[in-house]
C-alpha positions as CSV (number, residue, x, y, z in Angstrom):
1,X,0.0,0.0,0.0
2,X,2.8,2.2,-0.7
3,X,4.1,2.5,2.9
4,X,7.7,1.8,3.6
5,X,9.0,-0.9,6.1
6,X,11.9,-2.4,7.5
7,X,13.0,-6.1,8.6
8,X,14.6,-7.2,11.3
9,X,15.9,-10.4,11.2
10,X,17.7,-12.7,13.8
11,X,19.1,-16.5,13.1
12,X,19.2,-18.8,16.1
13,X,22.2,-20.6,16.7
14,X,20.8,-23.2,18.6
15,X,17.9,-24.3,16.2
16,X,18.9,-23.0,12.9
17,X,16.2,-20.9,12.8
18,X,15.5,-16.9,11.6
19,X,13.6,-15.3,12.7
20,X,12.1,-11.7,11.1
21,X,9.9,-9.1,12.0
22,X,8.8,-6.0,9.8
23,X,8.2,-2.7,11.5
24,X,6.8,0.6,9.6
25,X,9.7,2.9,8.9
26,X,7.2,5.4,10.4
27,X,7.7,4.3,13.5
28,X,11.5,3.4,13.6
29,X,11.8,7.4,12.8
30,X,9.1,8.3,15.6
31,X,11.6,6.2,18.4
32,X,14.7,7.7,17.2
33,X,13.1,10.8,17.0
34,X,12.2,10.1,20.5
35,X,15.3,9.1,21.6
36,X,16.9,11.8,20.1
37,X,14.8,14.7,22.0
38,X,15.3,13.1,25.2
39,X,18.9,12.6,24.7
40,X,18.9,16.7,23.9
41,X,16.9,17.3,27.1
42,X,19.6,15.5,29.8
43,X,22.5,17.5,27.7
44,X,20.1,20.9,28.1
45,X,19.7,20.2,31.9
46,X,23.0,19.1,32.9
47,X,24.6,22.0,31.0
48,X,22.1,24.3,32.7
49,X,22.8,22.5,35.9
50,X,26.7,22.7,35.5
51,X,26.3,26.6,34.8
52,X,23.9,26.9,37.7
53,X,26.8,25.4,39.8
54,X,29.6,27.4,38.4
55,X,27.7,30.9,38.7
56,X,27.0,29.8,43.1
57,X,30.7,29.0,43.2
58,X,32.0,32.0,41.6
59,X,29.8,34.4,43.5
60,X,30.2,32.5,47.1
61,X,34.7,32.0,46.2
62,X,35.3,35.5,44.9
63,X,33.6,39.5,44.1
64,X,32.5,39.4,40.2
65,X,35.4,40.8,38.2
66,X,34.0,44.0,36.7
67,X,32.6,45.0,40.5
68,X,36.6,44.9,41.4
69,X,37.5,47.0,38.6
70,X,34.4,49.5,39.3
71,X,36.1,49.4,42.8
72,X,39.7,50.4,41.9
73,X,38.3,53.1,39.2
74,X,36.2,54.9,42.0
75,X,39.1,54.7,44.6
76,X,41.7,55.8,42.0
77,X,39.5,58.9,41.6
78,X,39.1,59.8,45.0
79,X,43.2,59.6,45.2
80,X,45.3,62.8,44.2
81,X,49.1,63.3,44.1
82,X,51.9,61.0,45.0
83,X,51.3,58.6,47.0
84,X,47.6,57.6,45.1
85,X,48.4,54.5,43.1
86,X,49.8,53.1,47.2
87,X,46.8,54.4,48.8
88,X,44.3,53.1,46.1
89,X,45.9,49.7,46.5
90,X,45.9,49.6,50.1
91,X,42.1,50.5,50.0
92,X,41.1,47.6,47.2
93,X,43.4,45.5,49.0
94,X,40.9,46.1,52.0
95,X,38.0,45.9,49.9
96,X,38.6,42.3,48.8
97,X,39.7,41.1,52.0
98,X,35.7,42.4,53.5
99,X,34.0,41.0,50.2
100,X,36.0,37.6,49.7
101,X,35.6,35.2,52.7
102,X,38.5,33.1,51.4
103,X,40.7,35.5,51.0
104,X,40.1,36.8,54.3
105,X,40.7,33.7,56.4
106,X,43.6,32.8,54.3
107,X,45.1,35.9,55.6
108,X,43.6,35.2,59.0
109,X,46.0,32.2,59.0
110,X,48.6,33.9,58.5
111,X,48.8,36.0,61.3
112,X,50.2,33.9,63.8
113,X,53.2,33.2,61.7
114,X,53.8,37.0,61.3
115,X,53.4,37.5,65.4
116,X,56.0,35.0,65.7
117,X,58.3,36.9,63.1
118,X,57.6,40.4,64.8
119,X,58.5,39.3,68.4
120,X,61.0,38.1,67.0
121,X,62.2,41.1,65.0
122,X,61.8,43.0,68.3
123,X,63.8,41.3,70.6
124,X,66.5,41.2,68.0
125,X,66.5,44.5,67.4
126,X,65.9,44.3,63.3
127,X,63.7,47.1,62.9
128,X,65.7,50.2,61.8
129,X,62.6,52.5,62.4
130,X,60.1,52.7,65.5
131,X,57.0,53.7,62.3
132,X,57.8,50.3,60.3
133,X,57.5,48.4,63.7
134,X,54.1,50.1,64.3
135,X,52.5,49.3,60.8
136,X,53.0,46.0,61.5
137,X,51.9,45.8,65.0
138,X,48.6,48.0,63.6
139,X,48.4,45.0,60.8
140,X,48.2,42.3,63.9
141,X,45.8,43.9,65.8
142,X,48.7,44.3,68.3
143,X,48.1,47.5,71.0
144,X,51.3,50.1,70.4
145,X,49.6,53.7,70.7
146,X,50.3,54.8,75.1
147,X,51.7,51.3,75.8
148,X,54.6,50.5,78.0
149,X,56.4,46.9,77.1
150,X,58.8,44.4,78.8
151,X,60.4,41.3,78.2
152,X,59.6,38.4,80.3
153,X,62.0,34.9,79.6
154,X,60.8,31.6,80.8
155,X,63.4,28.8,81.6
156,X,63.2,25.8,82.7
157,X,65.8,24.5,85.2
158,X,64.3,20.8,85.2
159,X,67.3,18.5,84.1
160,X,70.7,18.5,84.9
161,X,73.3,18.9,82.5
162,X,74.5,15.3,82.2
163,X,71.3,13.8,81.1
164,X,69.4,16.2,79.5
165,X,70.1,15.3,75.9
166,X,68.0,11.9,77.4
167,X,64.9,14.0,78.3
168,X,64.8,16.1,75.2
169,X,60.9,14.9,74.9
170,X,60.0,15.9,78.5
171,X,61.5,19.5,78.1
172,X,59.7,20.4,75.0
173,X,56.3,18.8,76.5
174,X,56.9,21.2,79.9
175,X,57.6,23.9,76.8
176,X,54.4,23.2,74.9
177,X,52.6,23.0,78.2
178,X,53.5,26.8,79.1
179,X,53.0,28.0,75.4
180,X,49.1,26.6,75.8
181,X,49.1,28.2,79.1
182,X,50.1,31.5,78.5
183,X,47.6,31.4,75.2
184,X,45.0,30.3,77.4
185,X,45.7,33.1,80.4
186,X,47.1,36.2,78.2
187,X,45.1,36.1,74.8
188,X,46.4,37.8,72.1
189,X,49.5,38.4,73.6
190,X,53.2,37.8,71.7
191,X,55.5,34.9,72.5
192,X,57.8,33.2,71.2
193,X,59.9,29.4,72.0
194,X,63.7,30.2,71.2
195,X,64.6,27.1,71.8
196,X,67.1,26.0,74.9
197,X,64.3,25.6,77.2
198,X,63.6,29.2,76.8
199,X,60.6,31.0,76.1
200,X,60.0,34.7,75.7
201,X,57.1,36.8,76.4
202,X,56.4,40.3,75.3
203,X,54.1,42.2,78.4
204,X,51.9,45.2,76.8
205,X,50.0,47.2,79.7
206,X,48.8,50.7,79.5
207,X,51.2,54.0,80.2
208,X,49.1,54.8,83.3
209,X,49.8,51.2,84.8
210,X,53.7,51.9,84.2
211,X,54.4,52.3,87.6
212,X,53.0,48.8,88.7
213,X,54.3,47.7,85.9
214,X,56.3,44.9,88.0
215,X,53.1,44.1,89.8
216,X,51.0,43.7,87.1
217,X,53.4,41.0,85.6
218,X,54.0,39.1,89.0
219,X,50.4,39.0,89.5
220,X,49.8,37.6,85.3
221,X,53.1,35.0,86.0
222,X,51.9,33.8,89.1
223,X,48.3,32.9,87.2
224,X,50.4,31.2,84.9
225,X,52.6,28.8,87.0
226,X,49.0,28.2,89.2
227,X,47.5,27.0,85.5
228,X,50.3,24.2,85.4
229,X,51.2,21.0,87.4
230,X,52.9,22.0,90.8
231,X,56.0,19.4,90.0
232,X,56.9,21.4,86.8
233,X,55.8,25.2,87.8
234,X,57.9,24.6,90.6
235,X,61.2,24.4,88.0
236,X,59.9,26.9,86.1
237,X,61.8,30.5,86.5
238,X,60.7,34.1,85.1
239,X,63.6,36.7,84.5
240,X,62.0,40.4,83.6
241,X,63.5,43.3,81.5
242,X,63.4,46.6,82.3
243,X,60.0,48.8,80.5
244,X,59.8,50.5,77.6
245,X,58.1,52.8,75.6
246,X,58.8,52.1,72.5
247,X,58.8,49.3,70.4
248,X,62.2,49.7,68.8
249,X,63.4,49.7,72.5
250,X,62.5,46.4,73.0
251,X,65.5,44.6,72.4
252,X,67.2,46.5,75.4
253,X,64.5,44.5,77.7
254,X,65.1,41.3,76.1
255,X,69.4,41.9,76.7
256,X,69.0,43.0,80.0
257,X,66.5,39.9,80.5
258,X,68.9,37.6,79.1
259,X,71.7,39.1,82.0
260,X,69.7,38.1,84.5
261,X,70.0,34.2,84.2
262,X,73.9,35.0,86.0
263,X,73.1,37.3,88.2
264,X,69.8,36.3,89.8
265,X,71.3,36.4,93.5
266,X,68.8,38.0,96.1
267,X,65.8,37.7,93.7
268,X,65.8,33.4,93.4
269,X,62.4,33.4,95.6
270,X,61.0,36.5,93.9
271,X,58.3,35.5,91.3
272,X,59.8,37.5,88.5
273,X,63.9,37.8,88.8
274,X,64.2,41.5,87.9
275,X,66.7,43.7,86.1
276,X,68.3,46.0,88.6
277,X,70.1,48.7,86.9
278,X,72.6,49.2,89.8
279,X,74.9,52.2,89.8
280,X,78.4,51.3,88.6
281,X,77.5,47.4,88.0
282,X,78.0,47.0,84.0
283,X,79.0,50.1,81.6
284,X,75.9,50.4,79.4
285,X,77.5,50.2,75.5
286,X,75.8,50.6,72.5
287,X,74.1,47.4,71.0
288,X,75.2,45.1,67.9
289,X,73.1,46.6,65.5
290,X,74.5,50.2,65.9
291,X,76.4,50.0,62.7
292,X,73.2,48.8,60.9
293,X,71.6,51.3,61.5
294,X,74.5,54.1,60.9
295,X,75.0,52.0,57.7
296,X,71.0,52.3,57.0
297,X,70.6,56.1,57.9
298,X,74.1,57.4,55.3
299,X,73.3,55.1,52.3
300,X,69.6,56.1,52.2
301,X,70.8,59.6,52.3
302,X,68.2,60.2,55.5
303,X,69.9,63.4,57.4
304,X,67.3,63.8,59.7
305,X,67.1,59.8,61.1
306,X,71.2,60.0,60.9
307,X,71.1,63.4,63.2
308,X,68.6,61.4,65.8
309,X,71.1,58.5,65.9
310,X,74.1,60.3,66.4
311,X,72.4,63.0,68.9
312,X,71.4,59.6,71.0
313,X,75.1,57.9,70.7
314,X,76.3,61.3,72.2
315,X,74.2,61.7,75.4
316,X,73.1,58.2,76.1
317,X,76.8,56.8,76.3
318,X,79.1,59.8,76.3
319,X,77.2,62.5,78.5
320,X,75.2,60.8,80.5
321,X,76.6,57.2,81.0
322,X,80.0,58.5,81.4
323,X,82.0,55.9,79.9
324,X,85.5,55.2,80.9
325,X,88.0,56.3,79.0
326,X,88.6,52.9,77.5
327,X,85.1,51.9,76.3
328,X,85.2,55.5,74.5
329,X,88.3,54.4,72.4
330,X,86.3,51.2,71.5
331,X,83.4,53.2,70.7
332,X,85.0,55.4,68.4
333,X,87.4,53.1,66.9
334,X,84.1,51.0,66.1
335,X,82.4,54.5,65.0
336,X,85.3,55.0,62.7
337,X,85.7,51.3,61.1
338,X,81.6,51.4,60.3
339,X,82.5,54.8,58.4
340,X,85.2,53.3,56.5
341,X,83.1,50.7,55.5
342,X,80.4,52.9,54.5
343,X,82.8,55.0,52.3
344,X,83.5,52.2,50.2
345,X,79.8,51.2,49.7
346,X,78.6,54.7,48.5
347,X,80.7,54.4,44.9
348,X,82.3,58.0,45.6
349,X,85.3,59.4,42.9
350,X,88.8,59.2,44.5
351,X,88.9,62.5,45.0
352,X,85.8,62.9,47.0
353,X,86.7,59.6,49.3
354,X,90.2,61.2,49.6
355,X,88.7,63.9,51.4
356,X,86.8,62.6,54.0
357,X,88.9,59.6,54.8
358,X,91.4,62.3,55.2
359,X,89.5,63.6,57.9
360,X,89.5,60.8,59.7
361,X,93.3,60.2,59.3
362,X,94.2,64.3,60.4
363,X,92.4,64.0,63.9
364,X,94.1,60.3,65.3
365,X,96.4,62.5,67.7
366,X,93.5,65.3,68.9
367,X,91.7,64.4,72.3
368,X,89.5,62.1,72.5
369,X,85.9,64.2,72.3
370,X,87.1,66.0,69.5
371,X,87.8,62.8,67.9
372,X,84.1,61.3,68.8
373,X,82.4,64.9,67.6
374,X,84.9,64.9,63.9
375,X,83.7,61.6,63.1
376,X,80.3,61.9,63.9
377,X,80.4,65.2,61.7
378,X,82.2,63.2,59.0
379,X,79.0,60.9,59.2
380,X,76.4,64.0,58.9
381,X,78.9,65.1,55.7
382,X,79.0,61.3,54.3
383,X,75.1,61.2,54.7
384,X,74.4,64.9,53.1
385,X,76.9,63.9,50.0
386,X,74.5,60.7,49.6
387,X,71.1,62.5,49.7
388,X,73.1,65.0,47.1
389,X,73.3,62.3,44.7
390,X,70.5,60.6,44.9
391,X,68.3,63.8,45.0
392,X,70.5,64.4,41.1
393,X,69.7,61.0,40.1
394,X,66.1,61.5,41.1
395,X,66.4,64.9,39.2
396,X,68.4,62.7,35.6
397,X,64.7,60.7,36.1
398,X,62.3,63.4,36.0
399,X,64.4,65.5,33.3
400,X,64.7,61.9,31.5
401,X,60.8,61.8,31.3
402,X,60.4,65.7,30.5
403,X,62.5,65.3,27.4
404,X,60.8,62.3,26.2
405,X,57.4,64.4,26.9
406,X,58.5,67.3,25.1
407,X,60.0,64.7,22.0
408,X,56.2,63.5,21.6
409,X,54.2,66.6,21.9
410,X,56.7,69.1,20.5
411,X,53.6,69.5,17.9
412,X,51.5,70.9,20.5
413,X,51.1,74.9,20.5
414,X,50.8,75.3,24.2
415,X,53.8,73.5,25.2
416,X,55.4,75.3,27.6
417,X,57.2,75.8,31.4
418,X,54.1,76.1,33.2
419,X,52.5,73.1,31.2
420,X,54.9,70.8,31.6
421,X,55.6,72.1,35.2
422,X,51.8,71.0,35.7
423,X,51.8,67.6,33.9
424,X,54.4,66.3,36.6
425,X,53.6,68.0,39.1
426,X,56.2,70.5,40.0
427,X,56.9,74.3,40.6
428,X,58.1,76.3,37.4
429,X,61.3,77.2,38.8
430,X,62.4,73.6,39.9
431,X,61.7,72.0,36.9
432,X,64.0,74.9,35.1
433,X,66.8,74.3,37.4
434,X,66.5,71.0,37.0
435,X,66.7,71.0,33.3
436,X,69.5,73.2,32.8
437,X,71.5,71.2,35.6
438,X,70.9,67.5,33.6
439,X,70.8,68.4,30.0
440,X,72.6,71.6,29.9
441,X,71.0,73.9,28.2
442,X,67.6,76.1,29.1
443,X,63.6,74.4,28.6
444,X,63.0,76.7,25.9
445,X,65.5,77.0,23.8
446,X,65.5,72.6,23.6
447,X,61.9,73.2,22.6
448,X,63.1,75.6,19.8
449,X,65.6,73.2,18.9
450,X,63.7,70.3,18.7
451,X,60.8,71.6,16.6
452,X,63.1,73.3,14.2
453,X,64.7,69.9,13.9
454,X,61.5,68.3,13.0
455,X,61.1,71.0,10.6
456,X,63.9,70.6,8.8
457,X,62.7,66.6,8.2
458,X,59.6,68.2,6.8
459,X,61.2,70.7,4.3
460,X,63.0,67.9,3.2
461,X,61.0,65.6,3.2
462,X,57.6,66.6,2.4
463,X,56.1,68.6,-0.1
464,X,54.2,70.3,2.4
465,X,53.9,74.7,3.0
466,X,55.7,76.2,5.1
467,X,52.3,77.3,6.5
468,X,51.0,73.5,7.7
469,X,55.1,72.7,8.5
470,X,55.1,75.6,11.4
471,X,51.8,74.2,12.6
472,X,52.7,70.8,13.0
473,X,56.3,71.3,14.8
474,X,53.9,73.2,17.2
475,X,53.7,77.2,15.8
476,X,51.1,79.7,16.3
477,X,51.9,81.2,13.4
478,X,54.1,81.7,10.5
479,X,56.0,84.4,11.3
480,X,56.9,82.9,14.5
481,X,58.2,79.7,12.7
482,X,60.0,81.6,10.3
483,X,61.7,84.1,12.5
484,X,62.7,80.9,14.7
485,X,64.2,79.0,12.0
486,X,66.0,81.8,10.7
487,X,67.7,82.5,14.2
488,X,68.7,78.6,14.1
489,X,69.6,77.8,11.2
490,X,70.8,81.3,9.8
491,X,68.5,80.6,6.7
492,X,65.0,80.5,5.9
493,X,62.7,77.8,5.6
494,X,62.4,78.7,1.7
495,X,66.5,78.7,1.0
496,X,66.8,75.9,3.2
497,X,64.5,73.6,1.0
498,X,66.0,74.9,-2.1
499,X,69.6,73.8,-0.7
């Protein structure tokens, strides 16, 4: 009846038999039409699915993209002058951390690594500044603003000498025993395990507390050795530093701590062994890192943190700690060597290191202060020739970057002083001074010079009037263009095509 079909056939190969059966193609179509739109319905759904899940991930992991960008645009307007491309980071910076959740905790845990770094900084005395220790401390949620510090050192005197390399495990169990204590009595507070059965903790009370400052820690050690089993409290000793109030005066506490494990006599029932600054006991002398920082302050040029320095080396261990005569020789030879040193970092000519080290050479037979007050002058001169050479290297930059402006938009009719002085930024006269100091000749006669160069290209080679030359290489008008050329070249633009 004219209606197509299609047999299926099978052969048995147990009976010999085939068997076949004829089906419409009608309806073979319909099912693999059938099959085929169901097929396309699971792809549909578990693509929709898949991009359902991607979109919930993205959202809950991390802020959309474009909404960060719309962030750093808005805060990158609200920034003006120097510092904004710092401040706008810092602020998008913050603005991630509040709107990514991951982010944030994965800088949450990090924080106790970068405690345990900046005790440790402190008691070593790394920091060269007191303002980099206290953007740190600010970062940590750590209290510096009207705060007085001291060093407290735990020790354990448990094991005798002869067998303690057999009880390594029981002293670092009593060790990890008093860290959990003291993070379970003083939250938030700074320690640190140094190792040798010592552990170090960093007091922080209020100024107005300073003068039971000693009190205040007895009372916070004895809470601490009541939190842990009599038998090893008992063995457990406390040696205190002397307060500060400063952050970058912290190491001092943690040396004059560390004295105190010789010389605890008359204090072994007390529950903090003090530092006693007795009169004429130890001759205070200036610390290990002394030459960092003279090293620091010269080759960074910074005058005014050098003149701080040196003012404190004078009356903290010449005028008012009264040094004998000896310790002043070893303080100025070591003054002297650090200066020596420094003059061979700082890439001075012969001449120029002839001079000062020359001064140091001319004085070896005055007395002893005028010795102490040439060097430290020689330092202050050491430090100003530095920040004179780095302030003319910053000065090559910026005249660097003004010729390469003034290269690209010679064309433009108001270039000038004051424009340029306002596209970077700085007064008229300084960019002047500047100029003629680095490239050696005055702002506007390299402008002259530079668009009658490019006008000489032109007239060569180009067909174009003199007219559209002098308003290309930047010219009002024609006059102008040819009274300058004329000065320049001693032709004008007419004869100087011709030749």
């Amino acid at each position: 009846m004219g209606e197509k079909y299609m047999m299926l056939s099978y052969s048995s190969g147990k009976s010999g038999l085939i068997y076949s059966m004829l089906l419409p193609q009608k309806v073979i179509n319909d099912r693999m039409m059938s099959s085929i739109m169901i097929l396309s319905l699971f792809i549909l759904l578990g693509v929709t699915v898949g991009l359902l899940l991607s979109y919930h991930m993205s959202v809950k992991s991390a802020t959309p993209i474009n909404d960060i960008l719309n962030q750093v645009s808005q805060v990158t307007e609200r920034f003006e002058g120097h510092q904004n491309v710092f401040s706008s980071l810092k602020t998008t910076f913050n603005y991630l951390v509040s709107t990514n959740s991951r982010l944030a905790d994965a800088i949450e845990s990090q924080k106790p690594y970068i405690r345990n770094a900046f005790i440790n900084r402190l008691i070593f005395g790394s920091f060269i500044k007191e303002e980099e220790a206290d953007k740190i401390a600010e970062h940590i949620g750590f209290p510096c603003a009207g705060r007085v510090y001291g060093i407290i050192i735990f020790r354990f005197h448990l094991i005798s000498e002869s067998i303690r390399e057999e009880n390594l495990q029981l002293m670092s169990s009593c060790v990890f025993s008093l860290l959990e204590v003291i993070e379970r009595e003083l939250p938030g507070s700074l320690y640190t395990n140094l190792g040798d059965e010592q552990v170090v903790l960093l007091l922080n009370m209020p100024e107005k507390e300073k003068l039971y400052f000693r009190q205040n820690a007895e009372q916070m050690i004895l809470s601490i050795k009541e939190a842990m089993p009599s038998n090893i409290s008992e063995k457990l000793f406390a040696y205190g530093g002397n307060e500060v109030d400063r952050l970058d005066q912290i190491y001092d506490s943690f040396h004059n701590a560390a004295y105190m494990f010789n010389n605890e006599s008359g204090q072994i029932e007390n529950a903090v062994i003090w530092y006693r600054e007795a009169a004429g006991s130890i001759p205070v002398y200036p610390p290990q890192d002394l030459s960092v920082k003279l090293t620091h302050y010269v080759t960074a040029g910074d005058g005014d943190g050098l003149h701080d320095l040196l003012e404190d080396i004078m009356k903290k261990y010449i005028i008012e700690n009264n040094l004998s005569v000896y310790l002043q020789h070893m303080l100025l030879n070591e003054l002297q060597i650090v200066l020596f040193r420094i003059l061979g970092r700082v890439g001075m000519e012969e001449e120029e290191y002839r001079k000062y080290y020359t001064g140091l050479e001319e004085n070896h037979n005055a007395a002893l202060i005028t010795q102490i007050t040439t060097t430290l002058n020689l330092y202050k001169q050491v430090c100003d020739y530095v920040g004179r050479q780095k302030q003319l290297q910053d000065s090559e930059v910026v005249a660097s970057a003004i010729v390469s402006y003034i290269d690209t938009n010679y064309g433009d009719c108001c270039l000038s002083l004051t424009s340029v002085a306002d596209q970077f930024g700085i007064s008229e006269p300084y960019l002047s001074s500047i100029f003629k100091q680095t490239q050696g000749i005055n702002f506007s006669t390299y402008v002259e010079v530079i668009r009658i160069d490019k006008a000489k290209d032109f007239l060569k080679t180009t067909a174009l009037s003199v007219g559209d030359i002098a308003q290309l290489v930047g010219y009002g008008s024609v006059n102008s263009f040819c009274r300058a050329f004329k000065r320049v070249t001693g032709l004008s633009a007419s004869e100087y095509r011709k030749k």
